[in-house]
C-alpha positions in Angstrom: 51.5 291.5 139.0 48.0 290.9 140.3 45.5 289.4 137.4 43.2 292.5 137.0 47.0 294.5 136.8 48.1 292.2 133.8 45.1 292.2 132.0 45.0 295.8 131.8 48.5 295.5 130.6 47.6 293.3 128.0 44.7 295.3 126.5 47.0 298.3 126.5 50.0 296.1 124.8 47.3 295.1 121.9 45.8 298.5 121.6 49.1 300.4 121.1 50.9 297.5 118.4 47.5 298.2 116.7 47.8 301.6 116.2 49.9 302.9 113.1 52.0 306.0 113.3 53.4 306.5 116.6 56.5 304.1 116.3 60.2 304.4 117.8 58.1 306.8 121.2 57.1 309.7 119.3 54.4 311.2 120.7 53.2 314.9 120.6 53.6 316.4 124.0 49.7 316.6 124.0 49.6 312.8 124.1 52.5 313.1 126.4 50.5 314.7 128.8 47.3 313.2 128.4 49.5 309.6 129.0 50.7 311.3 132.4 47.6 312.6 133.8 46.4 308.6 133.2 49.6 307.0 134.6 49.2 309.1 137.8 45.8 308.5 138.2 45.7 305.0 137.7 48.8 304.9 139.9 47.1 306.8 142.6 43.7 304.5 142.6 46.0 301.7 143.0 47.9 302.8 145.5 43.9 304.5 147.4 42.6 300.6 146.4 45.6 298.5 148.0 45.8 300.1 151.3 42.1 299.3 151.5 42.8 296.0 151.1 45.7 295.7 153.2 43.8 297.5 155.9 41.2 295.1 155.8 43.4 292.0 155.6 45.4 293.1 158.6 42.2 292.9 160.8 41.4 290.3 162.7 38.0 289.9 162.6 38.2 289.4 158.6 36.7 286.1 157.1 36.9 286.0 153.5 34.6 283.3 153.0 32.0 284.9 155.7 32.1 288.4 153.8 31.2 286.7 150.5 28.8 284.8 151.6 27.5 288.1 153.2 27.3 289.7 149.8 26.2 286.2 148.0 22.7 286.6 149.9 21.2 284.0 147.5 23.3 281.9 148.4 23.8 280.2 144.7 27.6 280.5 145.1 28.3 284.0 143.0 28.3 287.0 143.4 26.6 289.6 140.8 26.3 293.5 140.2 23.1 293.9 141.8 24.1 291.9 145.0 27.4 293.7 145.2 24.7 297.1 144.8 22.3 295.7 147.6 25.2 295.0 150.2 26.5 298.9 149.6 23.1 300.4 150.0 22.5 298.3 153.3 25.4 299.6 154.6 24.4 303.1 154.0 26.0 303.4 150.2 23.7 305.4 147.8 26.2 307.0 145.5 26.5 303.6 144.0 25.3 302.6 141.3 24.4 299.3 139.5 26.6 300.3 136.7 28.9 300.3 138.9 28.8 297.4 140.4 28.6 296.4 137.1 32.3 297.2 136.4 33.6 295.7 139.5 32.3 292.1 138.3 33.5 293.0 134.3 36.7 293.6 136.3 37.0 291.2 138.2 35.2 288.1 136.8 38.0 285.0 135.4 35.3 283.2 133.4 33.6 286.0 132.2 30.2 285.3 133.2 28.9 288.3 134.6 29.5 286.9 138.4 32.5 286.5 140.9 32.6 283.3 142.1 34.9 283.2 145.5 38.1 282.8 143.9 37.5 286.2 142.0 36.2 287.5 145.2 39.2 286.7 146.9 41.6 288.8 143.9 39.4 292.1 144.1 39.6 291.8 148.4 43.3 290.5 149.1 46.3 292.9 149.1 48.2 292.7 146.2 51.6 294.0 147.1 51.9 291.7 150.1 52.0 288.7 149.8 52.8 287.4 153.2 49.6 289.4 154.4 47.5 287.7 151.3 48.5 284.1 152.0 47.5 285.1 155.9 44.1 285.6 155.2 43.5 283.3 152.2 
């Protein structure tokens, strides 16, 4: 299970033995279908985000280190929201937005402090469900 997988995983294990009342699986088939609409559409981003990855890992030309330090154009060795916004728009991304961005760091940042340094770079970019292809590129 990639980090960003088990850490979603863990909020959702803390919220739900939080919660009094719906012990032993009872839930009204409301909540029962307001729990499937999420399951399929977190499995379907995650199935969109990992062939992304995959596609990208399988190409050639891909440099890990070369791409961050694309997006890292300060060159202070992290990455942040607004760089991560300034690479998307000069590649022709407007619907983008800083709070956006925003997310993707939150997401994906280990030490929690508001950048991606490369290791964290490297979890959002590799493939997840491959591991051959992953170790290929790292």
């Amino acid at each position: 299970m990639s980090r960003h997988r088990a850490k979603t995983a863990t909020t959702l294990n803390m919220r739900s033995s939080s919660k009094a009342g719906a012990r032993g699986g009872q839930l009204s088939h409301d909540m029962q279908q307001l729990l499937k609409r999420l399951l399929l559409t977190i499995s379907k981003g995650e199935k969109s985000i990992e062939r992304q990855r995959q596609k990208l890992a399988r190409n050639d030309k891909f440099e890990p280190y070369a791409a961050f330090m694309r997006v890292d154009r300060d060159e202070n060795g992290v990455v942040g929201s607004v760089e991560i916004l300034r690479f998307l728009r000069e590649n022709g991304v407007e619907e983008a937005t800083e709070a956006d961005c925003y997310l993707i760091v939150k997401y994906f940042d280990s030490d929690e402090d508001g950048y991606l340094n490369f290791q964290d770079f490297l979890q959002m970019l590799l493939p997840c469900d491959n591991q051959y292809l992953r170790a290929s590129v790292a």
